[in-house]
C-alpha positions, 0 to 999 in steps of 0.5 A: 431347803435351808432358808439361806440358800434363797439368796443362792436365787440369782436369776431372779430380782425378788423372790418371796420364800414361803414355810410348807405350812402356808397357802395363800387364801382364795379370796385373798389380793394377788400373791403378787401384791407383796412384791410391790408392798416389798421396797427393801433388801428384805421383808417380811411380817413382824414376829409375836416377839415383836423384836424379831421378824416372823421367816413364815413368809420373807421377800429377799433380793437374792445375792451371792455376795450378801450370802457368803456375807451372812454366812461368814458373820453367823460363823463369827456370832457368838450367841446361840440363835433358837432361829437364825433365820428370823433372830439373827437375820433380824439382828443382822439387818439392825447392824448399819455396817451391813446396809441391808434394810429390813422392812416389816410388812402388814401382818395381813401376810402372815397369819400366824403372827395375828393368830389367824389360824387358831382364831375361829372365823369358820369358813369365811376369810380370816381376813389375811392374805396367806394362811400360816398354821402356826403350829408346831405341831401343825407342820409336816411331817407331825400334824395330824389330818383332820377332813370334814367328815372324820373331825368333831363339829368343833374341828371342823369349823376351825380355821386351820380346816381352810388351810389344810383344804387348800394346802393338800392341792399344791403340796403333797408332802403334806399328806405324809405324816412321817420321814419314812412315808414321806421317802417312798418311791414317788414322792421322794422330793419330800426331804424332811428334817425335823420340822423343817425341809431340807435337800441333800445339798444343806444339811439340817444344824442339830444345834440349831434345831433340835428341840432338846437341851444342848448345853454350850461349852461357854454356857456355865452350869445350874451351880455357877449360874445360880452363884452368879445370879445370886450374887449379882442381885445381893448388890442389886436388892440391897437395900441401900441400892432400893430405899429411895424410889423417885416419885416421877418414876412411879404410877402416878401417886401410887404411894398413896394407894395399897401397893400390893393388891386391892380386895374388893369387899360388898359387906352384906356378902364377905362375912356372917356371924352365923353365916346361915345359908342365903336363898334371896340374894336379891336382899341382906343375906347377913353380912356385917362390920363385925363379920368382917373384922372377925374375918380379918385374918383370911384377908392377911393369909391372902397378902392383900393390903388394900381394902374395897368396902361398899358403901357403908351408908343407910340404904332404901329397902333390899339395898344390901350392895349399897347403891340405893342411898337412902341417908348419906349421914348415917351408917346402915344399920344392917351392917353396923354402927360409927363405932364399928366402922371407926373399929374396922378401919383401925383393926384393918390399918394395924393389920396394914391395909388401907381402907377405900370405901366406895361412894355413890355420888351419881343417884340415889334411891330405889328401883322405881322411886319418882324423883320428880314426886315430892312425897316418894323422893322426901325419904331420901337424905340430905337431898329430899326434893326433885329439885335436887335431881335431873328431870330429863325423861330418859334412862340408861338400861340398854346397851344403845342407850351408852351410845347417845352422847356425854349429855344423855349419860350425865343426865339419864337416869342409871336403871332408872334411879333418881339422878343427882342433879351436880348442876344444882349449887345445893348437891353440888355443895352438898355432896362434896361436904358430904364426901369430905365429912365422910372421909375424914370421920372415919379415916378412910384411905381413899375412895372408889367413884362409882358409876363415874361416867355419868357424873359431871366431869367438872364435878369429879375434878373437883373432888374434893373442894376443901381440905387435903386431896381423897385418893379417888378411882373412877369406875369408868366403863369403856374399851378406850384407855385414853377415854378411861385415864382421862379421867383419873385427873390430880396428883392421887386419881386412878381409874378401873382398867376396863380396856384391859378387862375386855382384851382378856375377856376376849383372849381367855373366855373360848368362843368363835372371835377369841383372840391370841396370847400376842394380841395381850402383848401388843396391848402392852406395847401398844395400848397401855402407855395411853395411860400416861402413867396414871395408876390403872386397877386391873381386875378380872372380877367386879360387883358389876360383872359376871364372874370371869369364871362363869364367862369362861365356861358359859355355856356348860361346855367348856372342861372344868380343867380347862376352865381352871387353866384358864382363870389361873393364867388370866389371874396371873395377867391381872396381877402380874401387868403395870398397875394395882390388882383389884380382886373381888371377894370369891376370886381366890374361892373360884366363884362363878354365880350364874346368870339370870338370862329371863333378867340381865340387869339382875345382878344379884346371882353374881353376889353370892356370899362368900360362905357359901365357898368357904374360907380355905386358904389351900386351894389352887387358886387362893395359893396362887394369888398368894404366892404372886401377891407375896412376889408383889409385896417384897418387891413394893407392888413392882411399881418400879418396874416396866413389863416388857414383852420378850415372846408372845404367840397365838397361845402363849405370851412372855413377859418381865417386870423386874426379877419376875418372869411371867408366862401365861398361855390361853390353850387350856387344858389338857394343853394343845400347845408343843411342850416347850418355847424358846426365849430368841437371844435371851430376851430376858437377859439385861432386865432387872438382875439379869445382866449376868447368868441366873437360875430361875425357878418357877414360884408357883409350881407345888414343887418350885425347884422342880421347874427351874432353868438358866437365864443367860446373856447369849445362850438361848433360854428354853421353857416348858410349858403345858396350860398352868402359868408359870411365874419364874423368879431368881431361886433365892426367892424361893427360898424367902417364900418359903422361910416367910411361910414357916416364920407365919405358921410359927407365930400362929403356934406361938400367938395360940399358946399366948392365948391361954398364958396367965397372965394373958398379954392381949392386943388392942384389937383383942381387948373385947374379947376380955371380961369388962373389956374397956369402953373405946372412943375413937377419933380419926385425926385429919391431916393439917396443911403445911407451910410450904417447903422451899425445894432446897430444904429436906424434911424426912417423915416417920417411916413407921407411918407406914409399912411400905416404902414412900418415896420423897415428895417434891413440894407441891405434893408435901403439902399434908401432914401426915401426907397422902398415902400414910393413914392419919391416926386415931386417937383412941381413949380408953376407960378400963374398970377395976384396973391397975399399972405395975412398973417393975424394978428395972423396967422403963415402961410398966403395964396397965392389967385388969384381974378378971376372976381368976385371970389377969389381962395386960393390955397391950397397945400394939398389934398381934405381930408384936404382942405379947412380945412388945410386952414380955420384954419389957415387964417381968410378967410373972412378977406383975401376976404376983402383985396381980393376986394380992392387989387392991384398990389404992386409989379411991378416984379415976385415974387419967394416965397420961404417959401411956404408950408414949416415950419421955422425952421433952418433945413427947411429954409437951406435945403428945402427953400434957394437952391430953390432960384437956379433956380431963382438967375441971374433973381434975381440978374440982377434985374428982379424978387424979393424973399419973405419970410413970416418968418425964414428971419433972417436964411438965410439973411447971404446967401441971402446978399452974393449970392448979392440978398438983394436988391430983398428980400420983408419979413415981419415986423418980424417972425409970429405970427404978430400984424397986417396984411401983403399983397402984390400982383405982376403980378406973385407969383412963388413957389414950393410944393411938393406932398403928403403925404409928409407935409409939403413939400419934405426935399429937392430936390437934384437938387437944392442942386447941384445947389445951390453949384455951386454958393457958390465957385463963393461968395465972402467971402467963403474961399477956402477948404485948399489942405492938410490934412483936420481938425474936425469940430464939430458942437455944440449945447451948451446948447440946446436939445440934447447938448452933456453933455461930448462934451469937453471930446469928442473934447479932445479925436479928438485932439489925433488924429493929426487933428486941432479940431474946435468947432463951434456954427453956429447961424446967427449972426456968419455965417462967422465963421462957413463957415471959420470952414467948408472950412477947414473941412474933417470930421464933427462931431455933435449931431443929430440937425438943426445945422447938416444942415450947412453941405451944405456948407461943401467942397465936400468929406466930411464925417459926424459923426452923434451922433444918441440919441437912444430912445424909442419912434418914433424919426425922425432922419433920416434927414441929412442920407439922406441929407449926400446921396445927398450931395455924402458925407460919413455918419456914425451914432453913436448911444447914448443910451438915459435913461428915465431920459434924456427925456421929456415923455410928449414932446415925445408923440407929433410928433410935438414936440418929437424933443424937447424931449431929454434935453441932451445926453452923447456920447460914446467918444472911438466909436465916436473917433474910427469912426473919425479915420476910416474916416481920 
C-alpha cells in the first residue's frame, strides 16, 4: 500500500511499516524491540544520503488529522521528491511549525543503509535486526530467485540468500516475478505497481515513481540551464572573486606543498638510460638522476606537480630503494652525482614541481648488520659506533610485534636494522644538521619521514632545530586518524593517509567482509574532521604495499574488467577526497607486481621498473588521472573546497567538492547495479556554483558531452551509472579541458620545429644537448629570517615565485624569505667557450650565442613554455645569424657579463648585478679578465671606478634601445641566472652580498663608520613616485630626538655623498623605493625604517624586508595608507608598471618618529 495510508491505522498506538524486501532475521532481538527503542512521532534508520531517513522500516503514531496535513503540504510543495516518503517526510519533520519529531534508530534495523545484504558474512547473523535487500533490482516483481542448488558457489554464500530464504515463507508475493503472474487467480492479493505495491484504493504517482526522465514545466531546459550555470560561475570564477585564499581556511600549510598531486618516485625503478630489462629486482636494476630528468616530460603529461624521490643518499649493497643507509653525506653513486641532483632539482622547479625527498632518520645499515659490533657497524657514516644506536634485543617483523607499546616500536629494531639511538646528544645533534644540510644543498621543498612511527616523537617535533621550518610528512602506519594526524605537528607537517587507505582497501578489494560504498561516506563525515585541518596525503599505492591493483585481483579470480572498474573509481576517491594525492610511480601504468607468499617481508617484486609497462600517455588510466589532475589543477588543488556527501549506498557514494561532482561505485564490472540513481531534492544544489540552474557533463567520459545532465534548485537531478567513475563538472570546463590539450599538442609542434631552426634558441635545461655546452655550477640559495612584520603593515611577495596561488601569511608565518612554500632559487654560473653577445639596433635586451660548426646555439635562460619565444621576440635572430657567420674573437680575455638576464633599473643593478662582480674582482683587477654591461653602466660605474676595475669594463655606446648594433665575441663569456619561476633572475644571492662587503672597507675613498653614536640617514626621493609629500615635517620630528638628521639624494652623479652620509649611519630612514637599495653600503648593524604605501592593489613591496635579512640588519616597516586619489588606477593594473602607480605618500610622522626612537 501507499506508505501514507499507515496513518490511516487509527486502531492502533504505534504501527512499524515494513518494504516487502525485508524480514526479520532469526537470531535477531524481538521485532518488538523497535516499539520501545521508538519515543517519537516517527522512526526510522538514517538513510545512505544521511540527510534523509531510510522509509525500509518506519514506526509512525497513526493519525488521521497528521495525515490530511501532510497531504495537504505535499500538494502545496513545489520541489519534486524522487522519494516523498523518505525525503519529504524528512523535511517535513525538520519544519518546527509541524511538531512532529523525527528520531533516527540504530541502523541494526535496516540493513540496507549498513549494507548488510550485499555484505558477505555467509550463513551466520550479519549482525542486524531486519534484513533489507537493498536492491532495486532485488524487489519484487523483478528480482530473480536464486536456491541453493541452481546458484554458483559464490551466490550461495551471499547474504541476500538468507533473506530470500526467509521471505518466501511469509510473503508469497515474492515468488512472482511479474505483475501478470503476480494477478492469478489465487494470488491476487499481489497488487504491484513498478517496484512498489499498491492497493486498488491509492494509485501509484508516475511522476513520483517512474524511473524515466520527466521534465517539469518550471524545470528550464539543457539551453537555458547551461546559459544560467555558465553565467553564474563567469562571476563566481572570476578571478578577483578567487585571487585571495585565506590561509585559516585551508589544509594546514598546504601553500607550502605541491597542490595538485605528489608522484612518488624509487630512482633505481622510474627511469633508465638503456632500460634493459630487470630480472633481480632484489638489486639496482638501472634507474638514475639523468633517467629521470630525461623522463621529465611524462610526469608534466601526467599533471603532477610535486615530486617524491627516494633517498638519494650512499647506500650499503643491494640498497637500490634507499633504506639501507650507508653514508648520509654523500649522494649514491648508483644514481648520480651533487651535481646532478642539484640539476634535477632546478629541471623539476622550472618545469613547476616541487621536489620532496625522502630521509631515512629511523636506521641504518643493511639486513644482518650487528650494530652492537664495532667492526660491522664502522662502515656506516657519520654514525659508525654502537654507541649511536638502540641496544634493545627486539625487532619489529610480525604484525604482533606493533602491538607491544610505543617503547618496543621507538626502540626495536625495523626488520632488524640498526636503529638510530635519538636518545644520544650525538645522533640527536647530528641528524638534525644532517637534515638541514641536506635540504638546504639541494633546495629541496620538503621532505617525507619514513618509518616516523618508530622514532622519538620529541625527535620529529623538533625538526628541524635551526633554520626556516622543512615542510615534513610523516609515514605513520595505523587505522586511527587521531593517532596518524597527531603526528603532523608545526605550522608545515602532513601525514600519509593510511586510515583512509584501509577503509578503501576494504570498500574496493572483493572478498567476504567488503565493505558498502556509504561506509567511504560516513568516513567523510565522520572520521575525516579527526584531522583537524592537517594536510592528509591520500594514496592507494606506496614503496611499501602491495599494489592495489594486485589486491584487487589477488587470487586470480576476480575479471580483468572488473579489476580495472574497480581501481578506476578507487583512484577517483583518492584524488577527489580533502587532501594532496600521492601516486606511485606505475599507478597510471596499472602496475600490479605480485607477491612472494614463501617471503612476505620481500618487497622488492612490488618494485618493478616502470620500463617494464612503458610510458604511454593514452591509456584508460593514465587519461583519467590526467583528466582529474587537470580538474585539480585549475581550481588550486580544490583545497578551498569541503567534500560533501550528497548520496551514498551499498554500491555507490556521491560526493561535492566545489564545481566537481564525484561518483563512484564498488560493483564492478559488467555492473550489478540498476542504471540510474537520483540525487533526493538536488543534494547538489547550493554547493559551489550551483545555486542556480547548470548543465554538467562528465570529464572523464571519451565523449564527455555525451553524458551531461541538469543540476537545478528544486528538480530532481537523475544519474546513470554502470561501473566506471564519473567525475561531472560545469560544461565550460569541458570546454577549457579540451582547448588546454590542443594549445599542448600545438606547442609540442611548434617547440619540434624549433629544434632544427638555425639558429637554434635553446632552454636552459637544453644547454647539454649543445657541442661544447657550458660548464654549470649550481647554488641553491637558503631563505633569510626576516624582521618581524607588525600585523597592521602589508608587504606583498613576487607572485612569480611561484606558479600556484599563495595566499597572505599572518605574521608569525611570514618569517622567511622567500617564504615557505615558494622554491628558494639557484644561482646558476655559467662559463661558455668560444662565445659571443649580439644586442641589435632596437633591442633592449640582446643574447649570448655560441657557433658551433655550422650551427649556431643562442642561449636562453627561460624554460621550454617560454623558449624561444622569450628570445624571438626580443632579438631579430636572423640578424644575429648574420653576425654569427662573420664573428671573431674581439676580445682577447674572459669576459664576466654582469647584466645577463637581469632588468636595469637602479635596484636590480646594486642588488642582483654589482656584488655578482665579487667572485671575479682580483682576476679582474690584476688584469686577467673583463666586465660587460649591456646598460644600467652609469648605475654603477661609481663603484665599479672605486673597486679599481675601470680599465676592464666593455659597455655599450649608451643604455638600449640603441641606433645600430652592438657585438663582441671572447674566448669565454662568464654569467649568472637564476632558475625559474624566478624572472627575471634571483633578487640577490646572499653570498655575493657578504662578499662584496668584505671589499668596500678595503676602497679607498669609503669613510669609516664613526664609533659614537650613530646619525638618521634618510634617504629621499625628492619629486619622484611615492616621494614623501610631508618629509620636512618628518626630518624635523627625527631631529627632536638628539640625533644628527641627513637627507640625502642618492644618484650617481653624487655617489660620495651619499656613502659619506651612510658611514655615519645608525638607523636608515626612506619611502619604499630603488633608493632604499644604497643600503648595501650602509655599516653593519644598521637598522631600517621602510614607509610601506599601504595599497589596494598587488604592490611588490617586499624588496629590501628581504634584502635588510640578508644584510642581518634590523628592519621595521611603516605602513602608509594610500587614498584612491594618491594613485594611478591604470599603472596599477599592469605588474610592470604598478611600481609607478602612487605619485605620492604622506607618512604618519608620530609612528615613524615612535619607531626611530625604539631603534636608537
Amino acid at each position: 500500500m501507499n506508505k501514507f495510508a499507515v496513518w490511516r491505522m487509527t486502531e492502533y498506538s504505534q504501527v512499524a511499516l515494513m518494504d516487502t524486501d525485508m524480514v526479520f532475521d532469526f537470531d535477531s532481538e524481538s521485532p518488538g524491540a523497535i516499539f520501545e527503542e521508538c519515543s517519537a512521532q516517527i522512526c526510522a534508520v538514517r538513510d545512505g544520503d544521511s540527510r534523509f531517513m531510510n522509509a525500509g522500516v518506519m514506526v509512525v503514531t497513526p493519525s488521521n488529522q497528521r495525515l490530511n496535513h501532510i497531504i495537504q503540504v505535499l500538494s502545496d510543495e513545489q520541489h519534486h521528491f524522487a522519494m516523498p516518503e523518505q525525503s519529504f517526510l524528512t523535511e517535513y519533520c525538520k519544519n518546527p511549525k509541524f511538531r512532529m519529531k523525527l528520531q533516527f534508530l540504530d541502523k541494526k534495523w535496516n540493513s540496507c543503509v549498513g549494507g548488510g545484504m550485499l555484505h558477505n558474512v555467509g550463513w551466520e547473523s550479519p549482525g542486524y535486526n531486519v534484513l533489507h535487500s537493498c536492491s532495486w533490482s532485488g524487489k519484487p516483481p523483478t528480482m530473480s530467485m536464486c536456491f541453493p542448488t541452481n546458484c554458483d558457489a559464490n551466490q550461495e554464500w551471499h547474504t541476500v540468500l538468507v533473506w530470500q530464504m526467509f521471505h518466501m515463507e511469509v510473503d508469497p508475493c515474492i515468488r512472482q516475478p511479474t505483475k501478470d503472474t503476480c494477478m492469478k487467480p489465487g494470488i491476487n492479493q499481489c497488487h504491484w505497481c513498478g517496484n512498489y505495491c499498491g492497493d486498488s484504493r491509492i494509485n501509484c504517482n508516475a511522476k513520483l515513481f517512474n524511473q524515466t526522465y520527466l521534465k517539469d514545466a518550471d524545470e528550464p531546459d539543457l539551453q537555458e540551464a547551461e546559459r544560467l550555470g555558465a553565467l553564474t560561475r563567469s562571476m563566481w570564477d572570476m578571478p578577483d572573486n578567487r585571487s585571495e585564499q585565506a590561509w585559516h581556511s585551508l589544509p594546514q600549510g598546504s601553500w607550502a606543498w605541491p597542490q595538485v598531486a605528489m608522484y612518488q618516485i624509487l630512482v633505481d625503478r622510474f627511469a633508465s638510460p638503456d632500460e634493459q630489462h630487470c630480472d633481480k629486482l632484489n638489486d639496482y636494476c638501472g634507474g638514475t638522476i639523468q633517467g629521470l630528468m630525461d623522463r621529465v616530460g611524462y610526469l608534466e603529461e601526467l599533471g603532477v606537480d610535486g615530486v617524491v624521490l627516494s633517498p638519494v643518499v650512499d647506500q650499503m649493497p643491494h640498497g637500490y630503494h634507499g633504506y639501507w643507509t650507508k653514508d648520509l653525506n654523500t649522494v649514491n653513486p648508483a644514481y648520480g652525482t651533487e651535481d646532478e641532483v642539484k640539476a634535477m632539482v632546478v629541471l623539476l622547479h622550472e618545469r613547476k614541481m616541487k621536489v620532496i625527498v625522502d630521509v631515512n632518520m629511523n636506521h641504518a645499515g643493511g639486513m644482518k648488520m650487528n650494530a652492537s659490533d664495532p667492526e660491522s657497524i664502522s662502515v656506516v657514516e657519520p654514525f659508525n659506533k654502537p654507541e649511536y644506536y638502540h641496544s634493545d634485543n627486539c625487532s619489529l617483523i610480525h604484525d604482533a610485534d606493533y602491538d607491544r607499546g610505543t617503547y618496543y616500536l621507538e626502540h626495536c629494531k625495523l626488520y632488524g636494522l640498526p636503529d638510530y639511538n635519538h636518545e644520544n646528544p650525538v645522533v640527536w645533534q647530528g641528524l638534525m644538521q644532517w637534515v638541514r644540510d641536506h635540504v638546504d644543498k639541494y633546495g629541496f621543498d620538503g621532505i617525507r619521514v619514513d618509518a616516523a612511527r618508530h622514532i622519538n616523537r620529541n625527535f620529529l617535533n623538533h625538526i628541524p632545530e635551526t633554520g626556516p621550518p622543512i615542510p615534513a610528512y610523516f609515514e605513520v602506519v595505523s587505522d586511527d586518524l587521531s593517532y596518524v594526524s597527531a603526528y603532523a605537528t608545526g605550522d608545515y607537517g602532513a601525514v600519509y593517509n593510511y586510515p583512509l587507505y584501509f577503509m578503501l582497501k576494504d570498500i574496493f578489494v572483493p572478498g567476504l567482509q567488503q565493505k558498502p560504498m556509504s561506509a567511504l561516506g560516513e568516513w567523510m563525515t565522520t572520521a575525516a574532521p579527526k584531522a583537524q585541518g592537517r594536510l592528509l596525503l591520500n594514496f592507494l599505492d606506496n614503496n611499501d604495499l602491495p599494489r592495489f591493483l594486485y589486491r584487487i585481483g589477488e587470487g586470480g579470480e576476480v575479471p580483468e574488467a572488473t579489476m580495472m572498474a574497480l581501481y578506476h573509481n578507487a583512484l577517483l576517491c583518492v584524488m577527489g577526497v580533502e587532501g594532496l594525492p600521492a601516486l606511485l610511480y606505475g599507478s597510471e601504468q596499472n602496475a600490479r607486481g605480485r607477491l612472494n607468499y614463501s617471503d612476505p617481508l620481500k618487497v622488492d617484486n612490488w618494485r618493478q621498473p616502470l620500463w617494464h609497462h612503458g610510458y604511454n600517455t593514452s591509456t584508460p588510466t593514465f587519461q583519467l588521472i590526467k583528466k582529474v589532475l587537470w580538474l585539480r589543477q585549475r581550481t588550486e588543488g580544490l583545497h578551498e573546497f569541503k567534500m560533501s556527501p550528497t548520496f551514498m549506498d551499498h554500491q555507490v557514494l556521491v560526493f561535492v567538492r566545489g564545481p566537481a561532482l564525484f561518483v563512484v561505485t564498488n560493483a564492478g564490472q559488467p555492473s550489478k547495479i540498476p542504471s540510474q540513481r537520483v540525487l533526493w531534492d538536488n543534494a547538489t544544489a547550493g554547493h559551489g556554483p550551483y545555486g542556480y540552474p547548470s548543465l554538467v557533463c562528465n570529464l572523464l567520459a571519451v565523449n564527455p558531452y555525451s553524458d551531461c545532465g541538469v543540476l537545478a534548485p528544486g528538480n530532481i537531478s537523475r544519474l546513470h551509472l554502470f561501473s566506471d567513475p564519473k567525475l561531472y563538472v560545469p560544461k565550460e570546463y569541458i570546454a577549457e579541458y579540451q582547448l588546454h590539450e590542443r594549445w599542448k599538442e600545438q606547442q609540442g609542434e611548434f617547440r619540434k620545429k624549433e629544434e632544427v631552426a638555425e639558429p637554434r634558441v635553446v632552454p636552459y635545461t637544453s644547454w647539454q644537448e649543445m657541442p661544447n655546452p657550458p660548464t654549470i655550477e649550481i647554488q641553491a640559495q637558503k631563505r633569510v629570517s626576516r624582521s618581524w612584520r607588525p600585523g597592521d603593515v602589508t608587504l606583498n611577495g613576487n607572485p612569480s615565485w611561484v606558479w600556484h596561488r599563495f595566499p597572505s601569511l599572518p605574521p608569525h608565518l611570514d618569517k622567511w624569505g622567500p617564504p615557505l612554500g615558494m622554491p628558494v632559487p639557484h644561482v646558476i654560473s655559467a662559463r661558455v667557450q668560444d662565445a659571443c653577445f649580439y644586442l641589435g639596433a632596437g633591442e633592449q635586451d640582446g643574447a649570448i650565442f655560441a657557433r658551433r660548426g655550422n650551427s649556431t646555439f643562442v642561449l636562453c635562460p627561460d624554460s621550454p613554455e617560454f623558449c624561444p619565444r622569450v628570445v624571438g621576440d626580443q632579438v631579430d635572430l636572423k640578424m644575429l645569424k648574420a653576425v654569427a657567420d662573420k664573428s671573431s674573437v674581439t676580445e682577447a680575455l674572459p669576459v664576466v657579463h654582469l647584466t645577463f638576464d637581469i632588468w636595469y633599473g637602479v635596484y636590480h643593478m646594486l642588488i642582483n648585478a654589482l656584488p655578482s662582480i665579487a667572485p671575479h674582482l682580483e682576476g679582474l683587477r690584476g688584469g686577467t679578465m673583463k666586465v660587460f654591461m649591456h646598460a644600467g653602466h652609469h648605475i654603477i660605474a661609481p663603484v665599479l671606478s672605486m673597486l679599481g676595475v675601470d680599465a676592464a669594463v666593455i659597455s655599450t655606446p649608451a643604455d638600449p634601445p640603441l641606433k645600430e648594433a652592438f657585438h663582441f665575441c671572447a674566448p669565454e663569456i662568464i654569467f649568472d641566472m637564476a632558475t625559474r619561476p624566478y624572472y627575471p633572475r634571483f633578487e640577490f644571492a646572499v653570498p655575493y652580498l657578504a662578499d662584496f662587503r668584505k671589499y668596500l672597507p678595503t676602497v679607498v675613498g669609503i669613510p669609516q663608520p664613526l664609533k659614537g653614536a650613530g646619525h638618521i640617514v634618510v634617504l629621499s626621493r625628492g619629486h619622484g613616485s611615492r616621494a614623501l609629500a610631508n618629509e620636512d615635517e618628518m626630518v624635523k620630528a627625527l631631529r627632536t630626538l638628539g640625533r644628527v638628521v641627513e637627507v640625502v639624494s642618492p644618484e650617481p652623479e653624487n655617489f660620495l655623498h651619499t656613502l659619506a652620509a651612510l658611514s655615519r649611519a645608525e638607523v636608515l630612514v626612506g619611502a619604499h623605493g630603488a633608493n632604499m637599495a644604497n643600503m648595501l653600503f650602509a655599516p653593519e648593524g644598521v637598522k631600517v625604517v621602510e614607509i610601506v604605501p599601504q595599497v589596494p592593489f598587488k604592490l611588490q613591496d617586499y624588496h629590501f624586508w628581504d634584502l635588510s635579512a640578508a644584510l642581518n640588519f634590523t628592519y621595521m616597516p611603516v605602513g602608509d595608507k594610500v587614498t584612491s586619489a594618491q594613485y594611478d588606477h591604470v599603472l596599477a593594473t599592469d605588474p610592470m608598471t604598478e611600481d609607478k602607480a602612487v605619485s605620492s605618500m604622506t607618512a604618519d610622522v608620530e609612528k615613524v618618529k615612535a619607531v626611530v626612537e625604539a631603534l636608537l
